[in-house]
N, C-alpha and C positions, 0 to 999 in steps of 0.2 A: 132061397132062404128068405125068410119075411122078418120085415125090418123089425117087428115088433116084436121080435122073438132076440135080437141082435140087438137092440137099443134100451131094454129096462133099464140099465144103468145111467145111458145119457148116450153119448158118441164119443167120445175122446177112444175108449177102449177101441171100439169099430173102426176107429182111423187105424188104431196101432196093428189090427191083425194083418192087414194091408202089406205091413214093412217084407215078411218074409217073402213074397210072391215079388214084390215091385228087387227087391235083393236077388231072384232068382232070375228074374226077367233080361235078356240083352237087347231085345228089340220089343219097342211099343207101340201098336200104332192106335190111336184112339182118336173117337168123331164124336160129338158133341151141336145137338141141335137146339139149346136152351139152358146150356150155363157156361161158364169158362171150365174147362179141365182142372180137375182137381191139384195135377203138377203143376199148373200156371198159376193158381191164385195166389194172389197177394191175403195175409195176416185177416186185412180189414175187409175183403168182399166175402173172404172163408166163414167172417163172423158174422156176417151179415146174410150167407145162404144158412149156415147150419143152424144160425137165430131162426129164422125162418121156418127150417124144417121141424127142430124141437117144439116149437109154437104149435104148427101142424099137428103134430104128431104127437101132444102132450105128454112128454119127456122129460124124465130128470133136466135139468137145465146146467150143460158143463161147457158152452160153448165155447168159453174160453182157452178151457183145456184142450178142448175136440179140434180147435182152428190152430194151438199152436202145434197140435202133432198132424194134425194136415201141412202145415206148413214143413216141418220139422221131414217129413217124407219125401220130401222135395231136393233132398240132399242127391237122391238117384242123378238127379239132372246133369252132375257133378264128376258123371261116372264114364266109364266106357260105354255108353249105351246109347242104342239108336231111339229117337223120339218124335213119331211123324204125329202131328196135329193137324184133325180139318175140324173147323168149327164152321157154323153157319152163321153168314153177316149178321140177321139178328141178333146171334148171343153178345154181338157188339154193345147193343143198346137195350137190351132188359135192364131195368133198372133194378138192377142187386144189391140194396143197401142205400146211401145218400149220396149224392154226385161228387163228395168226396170220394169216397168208396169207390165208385165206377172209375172216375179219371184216376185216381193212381192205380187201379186193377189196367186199364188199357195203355198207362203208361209201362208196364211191369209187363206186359206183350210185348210192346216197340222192345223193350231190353231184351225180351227172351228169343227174338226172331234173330239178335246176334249170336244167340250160342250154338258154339260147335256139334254139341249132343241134337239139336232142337231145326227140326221143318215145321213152320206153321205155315197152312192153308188155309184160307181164308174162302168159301163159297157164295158167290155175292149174291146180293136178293135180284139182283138186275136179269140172271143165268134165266132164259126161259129155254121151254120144249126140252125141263130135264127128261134125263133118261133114268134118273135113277133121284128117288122122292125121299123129303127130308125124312128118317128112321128116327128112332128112340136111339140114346146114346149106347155107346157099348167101347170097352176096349180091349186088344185083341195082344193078346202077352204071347210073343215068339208065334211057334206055332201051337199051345201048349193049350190056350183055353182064351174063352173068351165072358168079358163081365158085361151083363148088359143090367141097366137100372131103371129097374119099372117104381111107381110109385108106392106101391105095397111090399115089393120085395127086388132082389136082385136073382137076377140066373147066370149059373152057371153051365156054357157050353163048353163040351170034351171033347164030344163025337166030331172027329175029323170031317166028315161032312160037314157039317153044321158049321164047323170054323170056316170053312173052306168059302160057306154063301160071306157070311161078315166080311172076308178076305175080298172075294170080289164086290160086293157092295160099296168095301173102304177102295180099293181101286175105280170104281166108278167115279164116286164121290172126290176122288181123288181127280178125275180129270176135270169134275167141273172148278175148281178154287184154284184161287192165285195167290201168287207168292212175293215173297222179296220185295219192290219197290210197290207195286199193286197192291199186296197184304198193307202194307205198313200203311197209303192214301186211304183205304180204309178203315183202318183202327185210326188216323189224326179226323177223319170228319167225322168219326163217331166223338171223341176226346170235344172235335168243335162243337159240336151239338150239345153238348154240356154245359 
């Protein structure tokens, strides 16, 4: 699906098609190699990429609209459902918006590595002789399909196959990152660095 066929109107809409799929979903597991997850974001980093991409992408301009139903999506976290996140150390430190923006984004992490719904993994840039190379982002709903997001458009995978590479991919990826007290020393020296 190419974005530019999905965003004539702005993004706010594009957020809300989201709702039915993330409602039908009980297990998510999603990697991210160059921004926070869309679940995670905080209000002010959400306005601060989707600014960004409307810019890009010279678009209706709704970004306010578009970040508070990004946010407003986030209600799933809330649910019975399982939510594994691996992001890579970098997307600690892109700077998405103004250092406002980022330290309350990596504060609004540290909260979310206490929820009951919520594993974040953390892959640190330190990890050498991977086995398995930073990928384009993608998330992977049950076993049902998988979303991946190219810069022109998004794909969607169905073919069992197909889901099945993403699956072991996110299990590799999954053995390089760390978690719990190790996750969190690297989201506060990121926050330090600020």
């Amino acid at each position: 699906m190419e974005w530019r066929r999905v965003e004539r109107t702005g993004l706010r809409r594009l957020q809300e098609t989201y709702v039915p799929l993330y409602e039908r979903t009980r297990w998510f597991r999603v990697y991210q190699s160059h921004v926070i997850p869309g679940f995670l974001q905080t209000a002010g980093y959400a306005e601060a990429l989707l600014g960004a991409i409307t810019a890009f992408r010279n678009i209706p301009n709704d970004v306010g609209a578009a970040a508070a139903a990004r946010v407003r999506r986030q209600r799933v976290l809330y649910s019975e459902r399982r939510f594994v996140f691996l992001i890579e150390e970098a997307v600690l430190r892109y700077g998405v918006g103004d250092a406002g923006a980022m330290a309350g984004q990596l504060w609004h992490l540290l909260d979310a590595i206490a929820m009951p719904s919520v594993s974040l993994g953390i892959i640190p840039a330190s990890v050498s002789a991977r086995p398995m190379w930073t990928v384009e982002g993608f998330t992977i709903f049950d076993e049902a399909e998988v979303n991946v997001e190219l810069l022109t458009a998004k794909i969607t995978v169905t073919a069992p196959s197909e889901i099945a590479v993403y699956a072991k991919a996110f299990g590799e990826l999954s053995r390089l990152a760390v978690h719990g007290d190790a996750a969190r020393a690297l989201i506060t020296l990121a926050i330090d660095a600020l």
